[in-house]
C-alpha positions in Angstrom: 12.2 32.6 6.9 8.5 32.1 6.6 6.8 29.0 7.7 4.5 26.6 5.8 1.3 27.4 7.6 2.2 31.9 6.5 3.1 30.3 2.9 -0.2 28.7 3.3 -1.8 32.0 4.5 -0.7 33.4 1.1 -2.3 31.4 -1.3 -5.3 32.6 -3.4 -8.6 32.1 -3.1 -9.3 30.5 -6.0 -6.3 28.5 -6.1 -8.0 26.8 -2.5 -11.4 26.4 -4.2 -9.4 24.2 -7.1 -8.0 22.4 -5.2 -11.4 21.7 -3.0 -13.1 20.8 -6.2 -10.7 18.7 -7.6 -10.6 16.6 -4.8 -14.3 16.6 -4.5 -14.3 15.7 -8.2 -11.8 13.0 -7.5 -13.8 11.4 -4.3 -17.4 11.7 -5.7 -17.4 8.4 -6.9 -16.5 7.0 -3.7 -19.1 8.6 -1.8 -21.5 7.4 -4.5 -20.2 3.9 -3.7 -20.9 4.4 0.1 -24.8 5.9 -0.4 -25.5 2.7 -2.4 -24.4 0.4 -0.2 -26.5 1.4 2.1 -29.9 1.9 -0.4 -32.9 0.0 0.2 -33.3 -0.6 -3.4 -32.2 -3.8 -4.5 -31.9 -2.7 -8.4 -28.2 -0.9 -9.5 -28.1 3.1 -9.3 -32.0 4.5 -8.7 -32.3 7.9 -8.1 -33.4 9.2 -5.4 -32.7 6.7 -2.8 -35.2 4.6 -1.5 -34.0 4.5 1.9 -31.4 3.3 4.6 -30.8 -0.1 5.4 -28.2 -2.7 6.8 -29.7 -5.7 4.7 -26.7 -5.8 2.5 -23.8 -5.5 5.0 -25.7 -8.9 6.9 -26.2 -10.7 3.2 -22.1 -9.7 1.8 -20.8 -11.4 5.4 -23.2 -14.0 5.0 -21.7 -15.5 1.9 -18.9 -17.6 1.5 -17.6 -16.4 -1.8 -16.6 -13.1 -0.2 -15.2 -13.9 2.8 -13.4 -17.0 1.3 -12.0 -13.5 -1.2 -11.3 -11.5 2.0 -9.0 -13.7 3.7 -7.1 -14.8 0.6 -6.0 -11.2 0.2 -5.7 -10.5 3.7 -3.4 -13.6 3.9 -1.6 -12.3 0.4 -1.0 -8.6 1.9 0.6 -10.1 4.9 2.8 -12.4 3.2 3.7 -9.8 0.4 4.4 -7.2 3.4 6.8 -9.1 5.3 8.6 -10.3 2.6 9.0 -6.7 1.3 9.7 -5.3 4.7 12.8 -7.4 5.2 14.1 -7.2 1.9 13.4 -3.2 1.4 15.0 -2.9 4.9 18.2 -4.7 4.0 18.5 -2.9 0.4 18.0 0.3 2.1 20.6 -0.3 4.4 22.8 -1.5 1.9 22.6 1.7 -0.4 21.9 4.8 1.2 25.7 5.3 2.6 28.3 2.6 0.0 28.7 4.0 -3.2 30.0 0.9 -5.9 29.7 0.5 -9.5 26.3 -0.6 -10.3 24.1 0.7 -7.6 22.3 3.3 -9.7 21.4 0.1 -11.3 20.2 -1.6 -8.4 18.1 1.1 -7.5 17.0 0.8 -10.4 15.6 -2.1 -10.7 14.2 -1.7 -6.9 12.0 0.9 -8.2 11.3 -0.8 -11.9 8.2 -2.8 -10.2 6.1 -0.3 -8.8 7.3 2.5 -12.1 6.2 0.5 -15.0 2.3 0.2 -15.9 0.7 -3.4 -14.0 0.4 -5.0 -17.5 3.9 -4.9 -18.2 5.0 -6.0 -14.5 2.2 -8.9 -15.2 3.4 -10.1 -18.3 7.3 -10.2 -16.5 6.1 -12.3 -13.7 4.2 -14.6 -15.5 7.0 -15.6 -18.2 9.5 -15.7 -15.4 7.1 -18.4 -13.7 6.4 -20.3 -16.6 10.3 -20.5 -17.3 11.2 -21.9 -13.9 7.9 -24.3 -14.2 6.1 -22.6 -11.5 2.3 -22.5 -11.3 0.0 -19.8 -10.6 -0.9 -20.4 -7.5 -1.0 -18.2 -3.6 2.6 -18.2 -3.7 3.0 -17.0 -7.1 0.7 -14.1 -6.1 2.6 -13.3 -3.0 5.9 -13.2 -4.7 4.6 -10.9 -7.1 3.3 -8.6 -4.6 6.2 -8.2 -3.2 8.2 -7.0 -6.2 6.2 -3.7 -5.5 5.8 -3.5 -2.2 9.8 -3.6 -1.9 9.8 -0.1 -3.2 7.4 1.3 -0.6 9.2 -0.3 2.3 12.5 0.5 0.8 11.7 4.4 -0.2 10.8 4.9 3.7 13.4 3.2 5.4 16.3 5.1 3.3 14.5 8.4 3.5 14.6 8.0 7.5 17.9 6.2 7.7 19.2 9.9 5.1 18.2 12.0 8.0 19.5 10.1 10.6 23.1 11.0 11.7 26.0 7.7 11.3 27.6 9.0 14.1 25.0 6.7 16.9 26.4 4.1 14.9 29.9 4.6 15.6 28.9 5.7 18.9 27.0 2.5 19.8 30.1 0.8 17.7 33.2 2.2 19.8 31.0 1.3 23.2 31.5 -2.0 22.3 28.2 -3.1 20.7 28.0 -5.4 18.0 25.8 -5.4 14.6 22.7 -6.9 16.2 23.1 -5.3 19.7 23.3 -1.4 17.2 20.5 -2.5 14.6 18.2 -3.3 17.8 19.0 -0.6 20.5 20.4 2.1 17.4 19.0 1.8 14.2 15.3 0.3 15.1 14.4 2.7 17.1 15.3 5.6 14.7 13.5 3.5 11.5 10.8 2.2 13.6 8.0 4.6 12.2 8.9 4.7 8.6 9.3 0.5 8.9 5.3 0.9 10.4 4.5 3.4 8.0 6.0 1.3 4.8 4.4 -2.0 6.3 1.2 -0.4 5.9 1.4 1.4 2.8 2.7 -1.9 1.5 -0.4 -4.0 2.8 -2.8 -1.4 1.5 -1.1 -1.6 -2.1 -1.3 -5.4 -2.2 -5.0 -5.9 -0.8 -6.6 -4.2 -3.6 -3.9 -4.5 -6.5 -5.8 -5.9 -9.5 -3.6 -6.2 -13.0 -0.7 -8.4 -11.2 -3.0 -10.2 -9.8 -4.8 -11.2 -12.7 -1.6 -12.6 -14.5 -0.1 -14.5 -11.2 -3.2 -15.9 -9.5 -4.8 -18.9 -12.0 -7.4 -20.0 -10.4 -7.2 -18.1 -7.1 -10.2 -15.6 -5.9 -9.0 -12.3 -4.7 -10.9 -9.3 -3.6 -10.3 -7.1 -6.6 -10.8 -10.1 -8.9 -14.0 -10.9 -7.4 -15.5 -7.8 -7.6 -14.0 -7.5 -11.4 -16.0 -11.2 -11.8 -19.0 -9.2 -10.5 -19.1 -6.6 -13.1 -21.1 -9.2 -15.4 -23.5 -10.1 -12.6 -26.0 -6.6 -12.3 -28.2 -8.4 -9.9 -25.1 -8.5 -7.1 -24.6 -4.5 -7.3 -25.8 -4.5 -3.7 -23.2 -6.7 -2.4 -20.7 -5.3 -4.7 -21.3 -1.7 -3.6 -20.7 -3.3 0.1 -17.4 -5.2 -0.7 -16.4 -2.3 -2.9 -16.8 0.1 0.3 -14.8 -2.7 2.3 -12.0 -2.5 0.3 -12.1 1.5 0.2 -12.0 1.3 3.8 -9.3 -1.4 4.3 -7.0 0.6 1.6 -7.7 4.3 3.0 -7.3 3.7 6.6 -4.2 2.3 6.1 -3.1 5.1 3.8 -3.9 7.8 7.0 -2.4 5.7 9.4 0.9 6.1 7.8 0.4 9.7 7.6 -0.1 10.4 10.9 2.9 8.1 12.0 5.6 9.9 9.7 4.3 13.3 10.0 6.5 15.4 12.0 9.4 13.3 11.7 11.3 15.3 9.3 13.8 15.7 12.3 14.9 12.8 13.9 16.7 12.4 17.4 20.5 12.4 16.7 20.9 13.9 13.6 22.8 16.8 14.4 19.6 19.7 13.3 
């Protein structure tokens, strides 16, 4: 059977230079963003640059407004991340060996958060809050971070738990362990990475999600809806080009991090392959 990397070997040419160009089509804008947050020109987008500088970097950490931004989303992402790392774990765990009426439902509805467009997920929250009297406020954000970021968490955990084999359960179980002496030496061990790898994901999604946000938050100051605030102030572009770069940053180094952890875990210890 042929491996990826000969597969690899095989493909045309000019099915590699698509590919190139549509990802540098794709991340063009982004290194647009990073050259201009670095130009010595203080108006928006002159061409050719000017020159380098570090002015703006000093000025963006030098004002309240965004780092007040910063940690309300850091402080979001962390909540919304734990909160969907215990309750993806426990769904997973749950579903990915009982079969019941209704859990093709249940999944369901796990994924419906993350599947529909923002607007529609915005709208749902915010009714549900004004039902139950609840106003927009950090926790209202939180909560409806973690609708989504259930499905990342969850979508890990029960791919890893799939390939691992139920038989170190009953193992650990006929040795005499019981559920929390298994899930701790057993399970954790073998779900560790995709739990890290989910975590992260999930913090990355919540720090720069935007459209929730907008319909949960009232008067709350995110990132995202700071710099969507700044889109009718031209004379900030400098400081916007840095904060935009910061969130690129904080949401793609997470996104790698992830990848390295769960690459080349297709195989876990114990699972019989």
């Amino acid at each position: 059977m042929r491996s990826d990397h000969a597969l690899h070997d095989k493909a045309p040419r000019w099915l590699k230079w698509l590919a190139f160009g549509g990802l540098g089509f794709l991340h063009f804008p982004i290194l647009v963003i990073f050259l201009y947050a670095f130009n010595v020109e203080e108006s928006a987008y002159s061409f050719p640059l000017k020159g380098f500088t570090l002015r703006w970097i000093h000025e963006t950490f030098a004002r309240p407004d965004v780092l007040s931004a910063i940690w309300l989303s850091v402080k979001i992402a962390s909540l919304a991340t734990l909160v969907a790392l215990a309750l993806g774990t426990m769904a997973a765990a749950a579903l990915y060996r009982r079969h019941f009426l209704g859990k093709e439902a249940i999944t369901l509805m796990l994924i419906l958060p993350i599947a529909l467009p923002g607007i529609i997920t915005g709208i749902a929250l915010l009714s549900a809050f004004r039902l139950a009297d609840v106003p927009p406020s950090f926790w209202t954000i939180a909560i409806g971070h973690a609708t989504f970021c259930v499905v990342v968490v969850y979508n890990n955990v029960i791919a890893r738990f799939r390939r691992t084999s139920y038989s170190l359960i009953e193992a650990s179980m006929d040795l005499g362990a019981d559920g929390f002496q298994t899930f701790r030496y057993v399970v954790l061990p073998q779900i560790a990475t995709a739990l890290l790898a989910g975590g992260i994901l999930a913090f990355a999604l919540s720090f720069d999600e935007i459209i929730v946000t907008t319909f949960t938050a009232g008067t709350e100051v995110t990132l995202p809806i700071w710099l969507l605030n700044q889109l009718t102030r031209p004379r900030d572009v400098p400081i916007t080009n840095v904060v935009a770069m910061i969130v690129m940053l904080i949401t793609m180094v997470p996104i790698f991090a992830a990848y390295s952890l769960t690459r080349g875990t297709e195989d876990v210890a114990g699972s019989g392959k």
